[in-house]
Backbone bond lengths (Angstrom), bond angles and torsions (degrees), N, CA, C in turn:
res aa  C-N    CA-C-N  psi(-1)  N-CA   C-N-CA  omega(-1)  CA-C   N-CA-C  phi
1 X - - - 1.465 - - 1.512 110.06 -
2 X 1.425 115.58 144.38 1.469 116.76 -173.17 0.988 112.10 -66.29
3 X 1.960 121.92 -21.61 1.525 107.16 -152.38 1.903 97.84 -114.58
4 X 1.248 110.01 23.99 1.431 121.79 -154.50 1.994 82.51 -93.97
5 X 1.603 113.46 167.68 1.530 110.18 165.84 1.422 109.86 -168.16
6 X 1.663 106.53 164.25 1.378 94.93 -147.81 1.621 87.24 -92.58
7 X 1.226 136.51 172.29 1.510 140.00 -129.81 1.589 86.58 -168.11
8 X 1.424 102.29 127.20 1.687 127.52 -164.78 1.622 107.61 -113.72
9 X 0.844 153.24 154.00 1.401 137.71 99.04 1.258 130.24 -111.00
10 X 1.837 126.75 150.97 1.191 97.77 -142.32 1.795 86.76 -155.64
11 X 1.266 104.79 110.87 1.584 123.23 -146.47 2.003 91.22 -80.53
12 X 1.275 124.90 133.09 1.098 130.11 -173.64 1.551 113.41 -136.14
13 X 1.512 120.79 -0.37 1.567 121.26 168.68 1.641 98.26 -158.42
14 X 1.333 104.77 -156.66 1.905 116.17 -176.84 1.412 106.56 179.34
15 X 1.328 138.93 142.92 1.193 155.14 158.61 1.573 112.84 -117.39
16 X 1.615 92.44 146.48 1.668 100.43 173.10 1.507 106.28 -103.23
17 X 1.414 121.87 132.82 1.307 126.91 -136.49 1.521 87.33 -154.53
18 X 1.437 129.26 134.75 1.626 135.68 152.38 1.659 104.42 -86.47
19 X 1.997 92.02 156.66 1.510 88.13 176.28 1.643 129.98 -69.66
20 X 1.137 104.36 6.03 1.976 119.05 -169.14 1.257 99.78 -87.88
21 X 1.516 126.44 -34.72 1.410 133.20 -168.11 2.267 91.52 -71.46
22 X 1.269 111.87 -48.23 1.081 115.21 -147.96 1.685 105.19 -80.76
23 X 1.521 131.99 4.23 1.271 127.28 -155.06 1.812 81.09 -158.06
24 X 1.371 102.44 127.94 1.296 134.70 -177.06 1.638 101.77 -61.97
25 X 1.082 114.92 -42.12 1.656 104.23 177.86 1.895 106.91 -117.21
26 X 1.700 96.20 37.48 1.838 103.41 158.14 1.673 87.97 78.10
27 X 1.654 82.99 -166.61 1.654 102.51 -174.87 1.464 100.27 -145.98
28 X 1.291 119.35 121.07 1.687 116.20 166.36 1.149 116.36 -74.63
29 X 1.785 124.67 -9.77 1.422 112.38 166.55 1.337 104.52 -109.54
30 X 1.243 124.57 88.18 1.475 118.10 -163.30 1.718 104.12 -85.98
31 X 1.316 103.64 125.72 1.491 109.58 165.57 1.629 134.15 -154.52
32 X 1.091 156.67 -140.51 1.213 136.85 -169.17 1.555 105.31 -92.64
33 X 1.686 118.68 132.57 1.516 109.63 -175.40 2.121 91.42 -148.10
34 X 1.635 95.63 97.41 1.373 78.92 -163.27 1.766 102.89 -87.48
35 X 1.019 147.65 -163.37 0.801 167.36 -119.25 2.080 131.63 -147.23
36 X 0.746 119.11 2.20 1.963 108.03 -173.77 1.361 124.29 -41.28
37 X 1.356 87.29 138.10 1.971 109.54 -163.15 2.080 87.02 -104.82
38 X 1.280 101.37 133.57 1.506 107.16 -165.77 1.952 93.40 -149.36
39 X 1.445 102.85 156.84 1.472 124.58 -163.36 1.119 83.37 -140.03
40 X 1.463 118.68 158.38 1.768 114.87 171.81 1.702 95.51 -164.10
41 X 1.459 107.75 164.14 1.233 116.92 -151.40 1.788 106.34 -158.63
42 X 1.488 99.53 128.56 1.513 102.55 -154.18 2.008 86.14 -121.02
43 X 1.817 104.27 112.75 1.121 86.06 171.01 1.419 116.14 -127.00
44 X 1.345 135.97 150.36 1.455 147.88 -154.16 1.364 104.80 -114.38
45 X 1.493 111.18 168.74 1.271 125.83 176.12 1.848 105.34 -54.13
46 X 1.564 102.25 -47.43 1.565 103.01 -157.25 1.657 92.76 -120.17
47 X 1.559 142.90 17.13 1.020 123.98 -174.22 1.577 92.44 -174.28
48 X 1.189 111.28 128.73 2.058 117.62 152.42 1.679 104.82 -93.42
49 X 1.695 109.02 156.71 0.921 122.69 151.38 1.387 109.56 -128.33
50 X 1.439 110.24 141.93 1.397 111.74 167.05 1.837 117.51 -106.88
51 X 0.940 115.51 112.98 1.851 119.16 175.01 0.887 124.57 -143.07
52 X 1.942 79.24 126.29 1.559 109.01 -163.03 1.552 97.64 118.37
53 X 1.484 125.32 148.93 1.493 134.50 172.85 1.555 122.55 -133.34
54 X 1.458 114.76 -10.30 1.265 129.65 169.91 1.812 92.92 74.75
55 X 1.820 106.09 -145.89 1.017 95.05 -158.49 1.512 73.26 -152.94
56 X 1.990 109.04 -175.33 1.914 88.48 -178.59 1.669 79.53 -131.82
57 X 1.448 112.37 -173.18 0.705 146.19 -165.44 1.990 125.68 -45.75
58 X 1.629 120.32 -54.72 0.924 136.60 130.17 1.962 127.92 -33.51
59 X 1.048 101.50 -48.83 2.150 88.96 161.24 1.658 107.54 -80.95
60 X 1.596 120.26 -17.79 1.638 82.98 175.89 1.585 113.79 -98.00
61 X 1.771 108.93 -3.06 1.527 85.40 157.73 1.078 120.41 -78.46
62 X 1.483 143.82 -5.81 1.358 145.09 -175.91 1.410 94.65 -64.77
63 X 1.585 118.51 -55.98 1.167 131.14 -154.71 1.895 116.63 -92.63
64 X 1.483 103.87 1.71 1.197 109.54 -175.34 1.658 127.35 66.92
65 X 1.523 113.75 32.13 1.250 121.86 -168.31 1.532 102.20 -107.18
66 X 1.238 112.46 149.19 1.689 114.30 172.98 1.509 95.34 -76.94
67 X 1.094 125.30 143.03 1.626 144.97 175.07 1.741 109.17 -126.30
68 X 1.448 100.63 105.44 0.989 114.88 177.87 1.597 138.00 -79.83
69 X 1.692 102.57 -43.68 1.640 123.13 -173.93 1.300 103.96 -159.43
70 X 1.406 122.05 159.07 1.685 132.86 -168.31 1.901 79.35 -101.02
71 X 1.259 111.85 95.96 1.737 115.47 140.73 1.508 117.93 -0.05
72 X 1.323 91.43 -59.22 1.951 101.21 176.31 1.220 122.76 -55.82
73 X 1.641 107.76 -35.29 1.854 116.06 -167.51 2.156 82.59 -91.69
74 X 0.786 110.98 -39.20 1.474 98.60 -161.83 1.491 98.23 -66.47
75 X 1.499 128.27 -47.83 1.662 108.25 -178.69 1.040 116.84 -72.52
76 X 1.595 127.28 -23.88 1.949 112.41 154.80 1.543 105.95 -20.38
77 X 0.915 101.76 -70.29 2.007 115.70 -173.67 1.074 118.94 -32.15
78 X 1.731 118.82 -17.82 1.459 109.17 -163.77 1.688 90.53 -138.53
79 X 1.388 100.29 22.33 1.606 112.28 179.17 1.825 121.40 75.33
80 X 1.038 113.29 13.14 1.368 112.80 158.01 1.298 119.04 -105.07
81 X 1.811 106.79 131.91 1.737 114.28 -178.87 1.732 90.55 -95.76
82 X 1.122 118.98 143.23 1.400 149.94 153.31 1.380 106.54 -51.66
83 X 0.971 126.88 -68.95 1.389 136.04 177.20 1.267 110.02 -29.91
84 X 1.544 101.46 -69.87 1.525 113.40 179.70 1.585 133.30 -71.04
85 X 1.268 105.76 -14.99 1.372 123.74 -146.87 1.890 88.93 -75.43
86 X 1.412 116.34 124.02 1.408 125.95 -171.04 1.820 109.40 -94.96
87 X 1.241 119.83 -30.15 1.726 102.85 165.86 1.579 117.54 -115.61
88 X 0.880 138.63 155.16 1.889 134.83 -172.75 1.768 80.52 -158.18
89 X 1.347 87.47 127.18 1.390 111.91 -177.26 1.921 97.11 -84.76
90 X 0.896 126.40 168.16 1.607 128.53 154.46 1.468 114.89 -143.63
91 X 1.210 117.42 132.68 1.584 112.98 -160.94 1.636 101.69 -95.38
92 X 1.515 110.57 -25.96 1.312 131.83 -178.87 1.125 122.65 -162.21
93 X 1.431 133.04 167.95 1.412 136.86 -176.98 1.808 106.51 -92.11
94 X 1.334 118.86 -17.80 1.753 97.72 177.15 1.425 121.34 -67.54
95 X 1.585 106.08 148.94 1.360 122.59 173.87 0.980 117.89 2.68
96 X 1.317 134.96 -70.93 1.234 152.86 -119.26 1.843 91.70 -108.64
97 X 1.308 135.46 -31.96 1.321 146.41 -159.16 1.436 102.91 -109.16
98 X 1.409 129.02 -54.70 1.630 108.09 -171.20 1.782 85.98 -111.07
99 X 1.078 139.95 33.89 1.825 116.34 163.97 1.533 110.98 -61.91
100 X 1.207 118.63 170.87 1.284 94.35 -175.81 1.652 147.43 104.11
101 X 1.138 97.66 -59.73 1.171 120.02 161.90 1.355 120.63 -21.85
102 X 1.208 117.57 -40.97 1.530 118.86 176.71 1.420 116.42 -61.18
103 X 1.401 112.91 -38.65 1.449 99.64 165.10 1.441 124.88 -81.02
104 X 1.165 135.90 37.83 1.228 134.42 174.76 1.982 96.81 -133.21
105 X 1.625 102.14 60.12 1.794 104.10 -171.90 2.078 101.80 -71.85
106 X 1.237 104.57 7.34 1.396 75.69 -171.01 1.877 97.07 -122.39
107 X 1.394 111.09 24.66 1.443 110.34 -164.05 1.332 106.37 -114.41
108 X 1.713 103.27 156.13 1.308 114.39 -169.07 1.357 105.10 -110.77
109 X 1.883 120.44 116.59 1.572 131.50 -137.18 1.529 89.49 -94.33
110 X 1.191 143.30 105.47 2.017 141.52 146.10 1.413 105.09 -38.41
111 X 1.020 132.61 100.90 1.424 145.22 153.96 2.244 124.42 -100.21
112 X 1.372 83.55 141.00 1.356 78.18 174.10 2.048 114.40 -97.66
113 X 1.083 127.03 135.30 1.374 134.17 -169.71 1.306 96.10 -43.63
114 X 1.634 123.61 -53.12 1.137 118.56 -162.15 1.535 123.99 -64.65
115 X 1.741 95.37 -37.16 1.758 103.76 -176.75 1.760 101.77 -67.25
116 X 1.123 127.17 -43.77 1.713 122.56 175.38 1.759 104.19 -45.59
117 X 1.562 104.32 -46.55 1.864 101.09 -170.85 1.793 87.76 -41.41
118 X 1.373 78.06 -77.26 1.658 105.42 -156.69 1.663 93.45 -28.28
119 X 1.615 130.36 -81.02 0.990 117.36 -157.10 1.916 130.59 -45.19
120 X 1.300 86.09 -12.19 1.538 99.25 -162.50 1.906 104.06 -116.54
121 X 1.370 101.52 16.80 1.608 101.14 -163.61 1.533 92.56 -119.21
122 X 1.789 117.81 -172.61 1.365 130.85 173.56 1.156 105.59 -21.80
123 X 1.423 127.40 -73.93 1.404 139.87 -126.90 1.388 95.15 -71.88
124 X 1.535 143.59 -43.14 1.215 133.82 150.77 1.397 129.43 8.81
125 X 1.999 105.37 -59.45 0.886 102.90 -160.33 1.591 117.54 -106.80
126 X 1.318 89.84 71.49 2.091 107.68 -164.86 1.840 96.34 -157.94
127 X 1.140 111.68 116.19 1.808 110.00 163.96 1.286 111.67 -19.74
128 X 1.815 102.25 -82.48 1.654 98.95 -170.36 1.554 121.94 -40.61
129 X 1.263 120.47 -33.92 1.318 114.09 -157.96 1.600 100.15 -78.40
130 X 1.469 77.39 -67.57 2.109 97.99 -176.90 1.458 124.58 -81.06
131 X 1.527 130.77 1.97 1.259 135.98 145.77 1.572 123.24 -34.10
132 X 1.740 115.61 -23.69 1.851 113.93 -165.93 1.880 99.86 -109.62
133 X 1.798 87.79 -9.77 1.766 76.99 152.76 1.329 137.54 -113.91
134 X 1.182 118.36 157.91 1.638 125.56 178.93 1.766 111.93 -104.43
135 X 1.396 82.86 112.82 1.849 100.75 -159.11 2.076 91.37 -32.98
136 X 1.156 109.46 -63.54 1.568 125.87 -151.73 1.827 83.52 -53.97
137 X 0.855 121.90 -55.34 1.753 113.16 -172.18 1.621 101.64 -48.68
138 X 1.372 108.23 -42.07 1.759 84.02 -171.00 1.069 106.44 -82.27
139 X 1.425 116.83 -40.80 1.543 108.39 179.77 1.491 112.06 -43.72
140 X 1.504 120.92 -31.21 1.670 110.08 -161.65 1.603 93.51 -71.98
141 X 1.805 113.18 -38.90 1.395 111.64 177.90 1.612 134.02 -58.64
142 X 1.404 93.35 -12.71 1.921 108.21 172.12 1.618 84.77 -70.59
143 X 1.501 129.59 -63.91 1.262 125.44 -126.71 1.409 89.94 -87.52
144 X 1.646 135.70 4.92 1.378 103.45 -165.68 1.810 82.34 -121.73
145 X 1.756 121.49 2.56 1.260 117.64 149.93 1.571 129.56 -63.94
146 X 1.167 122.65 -16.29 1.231 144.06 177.15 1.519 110.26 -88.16
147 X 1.423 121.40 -57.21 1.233 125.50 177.52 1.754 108.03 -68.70
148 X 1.615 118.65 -3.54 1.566 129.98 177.13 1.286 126.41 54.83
149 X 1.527 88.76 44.16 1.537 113.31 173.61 1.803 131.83 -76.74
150 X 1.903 92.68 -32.38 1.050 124.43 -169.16 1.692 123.33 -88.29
151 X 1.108 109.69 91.72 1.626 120.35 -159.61 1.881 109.73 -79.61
152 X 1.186 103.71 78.40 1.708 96.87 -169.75 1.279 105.79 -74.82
153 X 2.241 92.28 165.86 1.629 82.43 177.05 1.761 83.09 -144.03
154 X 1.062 108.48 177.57 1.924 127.71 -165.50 1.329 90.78 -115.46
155 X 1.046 155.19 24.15 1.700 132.32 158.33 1.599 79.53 153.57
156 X 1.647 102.06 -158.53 1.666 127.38 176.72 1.615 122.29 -36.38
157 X 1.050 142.17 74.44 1.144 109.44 147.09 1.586 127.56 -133.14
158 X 1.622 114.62 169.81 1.047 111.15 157.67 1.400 160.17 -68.49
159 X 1.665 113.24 124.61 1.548 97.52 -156.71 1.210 106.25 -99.89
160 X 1.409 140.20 -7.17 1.443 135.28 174.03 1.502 87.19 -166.80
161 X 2.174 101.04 157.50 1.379 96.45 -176.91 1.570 105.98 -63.40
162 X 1.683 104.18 165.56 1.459 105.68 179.75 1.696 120.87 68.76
163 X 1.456 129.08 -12.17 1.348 135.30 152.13 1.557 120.46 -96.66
164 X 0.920 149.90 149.86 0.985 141.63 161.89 2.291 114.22 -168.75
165 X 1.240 96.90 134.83 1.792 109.86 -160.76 1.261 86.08 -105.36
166 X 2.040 108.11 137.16 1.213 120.63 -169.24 1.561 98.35 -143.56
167 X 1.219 110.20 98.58 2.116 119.24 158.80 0.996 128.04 -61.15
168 X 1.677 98.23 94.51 1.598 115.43 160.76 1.022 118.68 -55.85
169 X 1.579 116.79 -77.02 1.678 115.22 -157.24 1.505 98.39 110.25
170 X 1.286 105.74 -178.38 1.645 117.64 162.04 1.881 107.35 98.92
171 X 1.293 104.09 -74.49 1.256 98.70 171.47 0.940 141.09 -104.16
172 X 1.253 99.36 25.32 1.874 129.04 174.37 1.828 93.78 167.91
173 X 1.458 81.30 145.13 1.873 92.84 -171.29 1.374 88.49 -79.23
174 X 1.039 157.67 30.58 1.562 146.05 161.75 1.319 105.65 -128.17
175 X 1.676 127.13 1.14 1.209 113.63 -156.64 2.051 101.45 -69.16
176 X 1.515 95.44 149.50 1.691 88.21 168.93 1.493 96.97 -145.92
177 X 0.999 121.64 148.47 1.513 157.63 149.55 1.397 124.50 -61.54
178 X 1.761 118.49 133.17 1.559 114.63 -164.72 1.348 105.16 -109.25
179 X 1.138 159.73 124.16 1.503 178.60 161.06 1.713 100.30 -84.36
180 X 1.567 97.24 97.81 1.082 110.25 176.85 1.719 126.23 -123.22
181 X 1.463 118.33 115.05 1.340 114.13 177.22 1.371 130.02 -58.39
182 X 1.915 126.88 114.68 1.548 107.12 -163.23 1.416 85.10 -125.71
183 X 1.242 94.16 -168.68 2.197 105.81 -168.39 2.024 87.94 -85.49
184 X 1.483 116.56 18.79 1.188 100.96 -179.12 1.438 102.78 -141.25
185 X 1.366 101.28 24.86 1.798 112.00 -172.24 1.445 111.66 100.00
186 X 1.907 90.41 -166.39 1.590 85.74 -177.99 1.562 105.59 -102.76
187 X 1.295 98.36 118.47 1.997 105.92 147.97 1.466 119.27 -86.13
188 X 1.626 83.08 164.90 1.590 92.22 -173.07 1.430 109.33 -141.30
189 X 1.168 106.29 114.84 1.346 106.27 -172.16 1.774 115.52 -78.51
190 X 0.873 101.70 119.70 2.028 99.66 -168.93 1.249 111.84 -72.96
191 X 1.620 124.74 -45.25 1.084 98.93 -170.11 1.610 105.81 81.36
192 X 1.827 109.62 178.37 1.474 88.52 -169.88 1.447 101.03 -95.18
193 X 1.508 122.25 53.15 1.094 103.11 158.83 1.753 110.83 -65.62
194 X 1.313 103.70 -15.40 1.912 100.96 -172.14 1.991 86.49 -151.71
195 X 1.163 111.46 102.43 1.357 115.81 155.79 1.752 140.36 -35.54
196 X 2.028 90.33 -48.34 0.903 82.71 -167.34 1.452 91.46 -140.78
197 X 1.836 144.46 168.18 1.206 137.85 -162.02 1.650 98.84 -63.53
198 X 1.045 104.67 -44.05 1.662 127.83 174.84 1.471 112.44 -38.22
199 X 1.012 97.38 -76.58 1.702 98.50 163.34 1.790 132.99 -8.58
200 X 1.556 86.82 -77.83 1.538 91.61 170.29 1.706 108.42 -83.85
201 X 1.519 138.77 -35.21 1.047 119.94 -174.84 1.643 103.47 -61.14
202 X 1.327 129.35 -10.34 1.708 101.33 -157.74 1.800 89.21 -135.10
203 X 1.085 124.77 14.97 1.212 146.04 136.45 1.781 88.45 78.16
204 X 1.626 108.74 57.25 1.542 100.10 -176.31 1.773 87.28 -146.94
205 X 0.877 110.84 118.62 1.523 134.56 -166.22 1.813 103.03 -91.87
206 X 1.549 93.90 144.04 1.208 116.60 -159.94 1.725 89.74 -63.48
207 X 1.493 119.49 172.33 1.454 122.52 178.81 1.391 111.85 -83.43
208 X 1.101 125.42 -20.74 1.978 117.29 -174.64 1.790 83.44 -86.92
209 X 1.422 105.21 145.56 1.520 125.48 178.95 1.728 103.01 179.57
210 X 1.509 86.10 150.18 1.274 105.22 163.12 1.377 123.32 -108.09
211 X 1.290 107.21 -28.10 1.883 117.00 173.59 1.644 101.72 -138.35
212 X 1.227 122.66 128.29 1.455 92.09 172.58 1.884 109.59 -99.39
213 X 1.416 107.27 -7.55 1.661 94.93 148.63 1.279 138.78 -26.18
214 X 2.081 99.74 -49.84 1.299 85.58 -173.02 1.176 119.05 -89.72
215 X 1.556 108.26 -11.96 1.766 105.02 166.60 1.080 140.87 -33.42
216 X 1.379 105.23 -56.57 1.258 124.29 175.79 1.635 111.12 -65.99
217 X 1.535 116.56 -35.19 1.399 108.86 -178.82 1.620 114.92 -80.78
218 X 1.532 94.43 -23.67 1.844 87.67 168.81 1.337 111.68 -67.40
219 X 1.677 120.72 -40.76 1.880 94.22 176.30 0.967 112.46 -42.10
220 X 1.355 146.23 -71.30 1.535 157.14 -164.89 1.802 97.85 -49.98
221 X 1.682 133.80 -36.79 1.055 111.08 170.50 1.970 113.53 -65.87
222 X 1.471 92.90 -40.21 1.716 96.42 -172.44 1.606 99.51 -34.61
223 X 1.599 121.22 -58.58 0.953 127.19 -136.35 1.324 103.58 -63.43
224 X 1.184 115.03 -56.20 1.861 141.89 -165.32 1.751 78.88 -69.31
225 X 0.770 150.65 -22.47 1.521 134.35 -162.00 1.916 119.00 -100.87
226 X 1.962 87.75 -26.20 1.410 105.61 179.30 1.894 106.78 -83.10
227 X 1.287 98.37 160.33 1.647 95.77 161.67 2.077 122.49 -93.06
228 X 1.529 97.25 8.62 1.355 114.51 171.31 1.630 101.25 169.12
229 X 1.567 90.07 169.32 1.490 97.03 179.84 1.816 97.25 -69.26
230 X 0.686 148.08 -9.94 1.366 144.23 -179.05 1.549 116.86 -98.35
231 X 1.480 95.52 3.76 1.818 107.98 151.55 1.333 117.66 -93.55
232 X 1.562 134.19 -21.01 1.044 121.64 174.29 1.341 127.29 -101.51
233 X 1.402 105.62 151.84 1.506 130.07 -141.02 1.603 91.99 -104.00
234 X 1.246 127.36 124.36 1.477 107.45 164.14 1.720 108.70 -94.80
235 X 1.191 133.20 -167.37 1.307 134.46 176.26 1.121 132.94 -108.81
236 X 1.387 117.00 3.08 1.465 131.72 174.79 1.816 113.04 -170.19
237 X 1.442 122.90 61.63 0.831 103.91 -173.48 2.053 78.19 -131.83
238 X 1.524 100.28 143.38 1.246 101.75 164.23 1.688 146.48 -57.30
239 X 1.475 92.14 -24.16 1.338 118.90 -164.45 1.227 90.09 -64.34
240 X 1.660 112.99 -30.52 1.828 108.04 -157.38 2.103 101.97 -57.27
241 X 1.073 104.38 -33.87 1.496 129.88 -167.09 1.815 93.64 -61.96
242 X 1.768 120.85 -58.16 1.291 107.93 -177.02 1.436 128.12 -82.34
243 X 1.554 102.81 -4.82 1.442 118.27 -175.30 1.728 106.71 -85.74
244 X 1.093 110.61 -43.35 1.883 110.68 -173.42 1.715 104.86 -101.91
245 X 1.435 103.61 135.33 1.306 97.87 173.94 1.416 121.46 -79.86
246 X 1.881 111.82 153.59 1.276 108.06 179.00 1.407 133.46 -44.62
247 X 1.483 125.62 169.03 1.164 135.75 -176.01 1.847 102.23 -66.87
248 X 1.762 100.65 -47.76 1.844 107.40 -166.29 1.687 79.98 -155.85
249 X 1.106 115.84 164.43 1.402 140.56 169.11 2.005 100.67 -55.93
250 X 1.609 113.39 -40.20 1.550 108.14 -157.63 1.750 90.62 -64.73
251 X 1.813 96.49 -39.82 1.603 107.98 -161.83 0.979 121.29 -72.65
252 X 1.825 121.47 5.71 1.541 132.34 -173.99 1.814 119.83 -41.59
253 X 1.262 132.61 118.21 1.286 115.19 174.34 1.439 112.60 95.86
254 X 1.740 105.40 -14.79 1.697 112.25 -160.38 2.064 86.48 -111.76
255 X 1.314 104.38 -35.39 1.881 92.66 -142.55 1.831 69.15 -141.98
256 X 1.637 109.13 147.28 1.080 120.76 142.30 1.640 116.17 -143.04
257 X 1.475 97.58 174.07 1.535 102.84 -171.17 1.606 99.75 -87.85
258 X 1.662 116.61 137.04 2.075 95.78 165.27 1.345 86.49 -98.90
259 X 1.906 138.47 -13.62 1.743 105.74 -168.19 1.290 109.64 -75.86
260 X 1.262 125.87 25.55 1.654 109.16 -156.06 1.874 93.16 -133.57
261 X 0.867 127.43 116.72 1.529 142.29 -172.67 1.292 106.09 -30.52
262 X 1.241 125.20 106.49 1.788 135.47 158.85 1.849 116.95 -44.52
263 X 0.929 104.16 139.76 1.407 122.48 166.99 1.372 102.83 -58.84
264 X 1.499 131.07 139.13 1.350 148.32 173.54 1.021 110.57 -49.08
265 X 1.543 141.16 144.63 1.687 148.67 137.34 1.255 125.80 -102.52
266 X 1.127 107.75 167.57 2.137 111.75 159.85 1.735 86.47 -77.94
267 X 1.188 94.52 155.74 1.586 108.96 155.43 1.441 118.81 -103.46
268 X 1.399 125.78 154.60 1.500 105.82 -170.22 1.923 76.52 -112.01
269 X 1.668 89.27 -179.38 1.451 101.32 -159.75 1.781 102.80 -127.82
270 X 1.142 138.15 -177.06 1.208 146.05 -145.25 1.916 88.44 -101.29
């Protein structure tokens, strides 16, 4: 299909992480559950999108993250310039999702109305809430609303056939989700609406939230939105890396494909 595209993700840091950190009410079998920070990039016959910007090098020593590759140099690789690149989706405003940004001066940013409130409203001014942002990222995102860079949207819609951005909520009141057409159906990239496969299979939500209502009700959107659980994408789970094969042999470990059929798992259960 013309409007179908091939679907990247493309791993750019890593943290070592236990399973208690990763599940809102801990883990009684606590053991090693590390972490991958991933950008991904949906490109078409007549259009790429890139969503998500990662973060660079300088915020993850702030933040104590292994930093692997500049996001920017890795989609050169798969033929997108940063520079040039004209839409960048953003699923949310934390660290880890719009850093970056500065190198993408010629792009037009997908935002949801709500995640700008939120980033720029009360909740800021509390650790839990406003601890996963980095003041200078939003501020750069005020300044590139002004310069009318910033293409908002109020809930669901579609931005080209075969793309289409869907507002959860839950772990940020702006969070949204990408619904993407591939030669293997539709995936959906979550984002943190669900961190980790775990997450949504065992219906216990990662600890950063803004509602955990809607957590739980975005799994149930992922689901209805995917063409199987083996369409959805979580946003930091490693497995995503052993389950889809690489982009090229150079890009092993760096870039994988989601249109191209994953290797089988157990599923874990509630």
């Amino acid at each position: 299909m013309d409007d179908s595209y091939q679907l990247f993700a493309i791993r750019f840091a890593t943290m070592e992480r236990t399973a208690a950190e990763n599940f809102v009410d801990g883990d009684p079998h606590n053991g090693p559950m590390p972490m991958d920070y991933f950008v991904w990039a949906a490109i078409g016959a007549k259009r790429a999108y890139v969503i998500d910007t990662g973060y660079n090098s300088a915020v993850a020593a702030k933040r104590g993250r292994t930093f692997l590759r500049c996001p920017a140099q890795t989609l050169r690789e798969i033929g997108i310039e940063a520079a040039a690149q004209a839409d960048v989706i953003l699923t949310h405003m934390h660290y880890d999702h719009v850093g970056n940004f500065d190198l993408f001066p010629s792009a037009r940013f997908h935002l949801q109305d709500s995640e700008m409130a939120f980033a720029t409203g009360r909740h800021m001014s509390y650790r839990a809430t406003g601890g996963p942002y980095e003041v200078e990222d939003v501020v750069g995102m005020v300044r590139a609303v002004f310069s009318g860079r910033v293409k908002f949207h109020a809930g669901d819609v579609e931005l080209a056939s075969g793309l289409s951005l869907h507002h959860l909520g839950g772990h940020t009141m702006g969070l949204q989700a990408v619904r993407v057409r591939t030669a293997r159906g539709w995936v959906v990239l979550a984002s943190d609406a669900s961190h980790y496969f775990a997450n949504m299979e065992q219906r216990r939500p990662f600890p950063i939230l803004s509602d955990i209502g809607r957590v739980l009700d975005g799994y149930e959107r992922l689901a209805a939105l995917a063409d199987s659980p083996d369409h959805i994408i979580p946003g930091h789970d490693p497995l995503v890396r052993q389950l889809y094969p690489p982009a090229s042999e150079r890009l092993r470990d760096i870039v994988v494909r989601l249109d191209a059929q994953p290797a089988s798992r157990p599923r874990t259960s509630p």
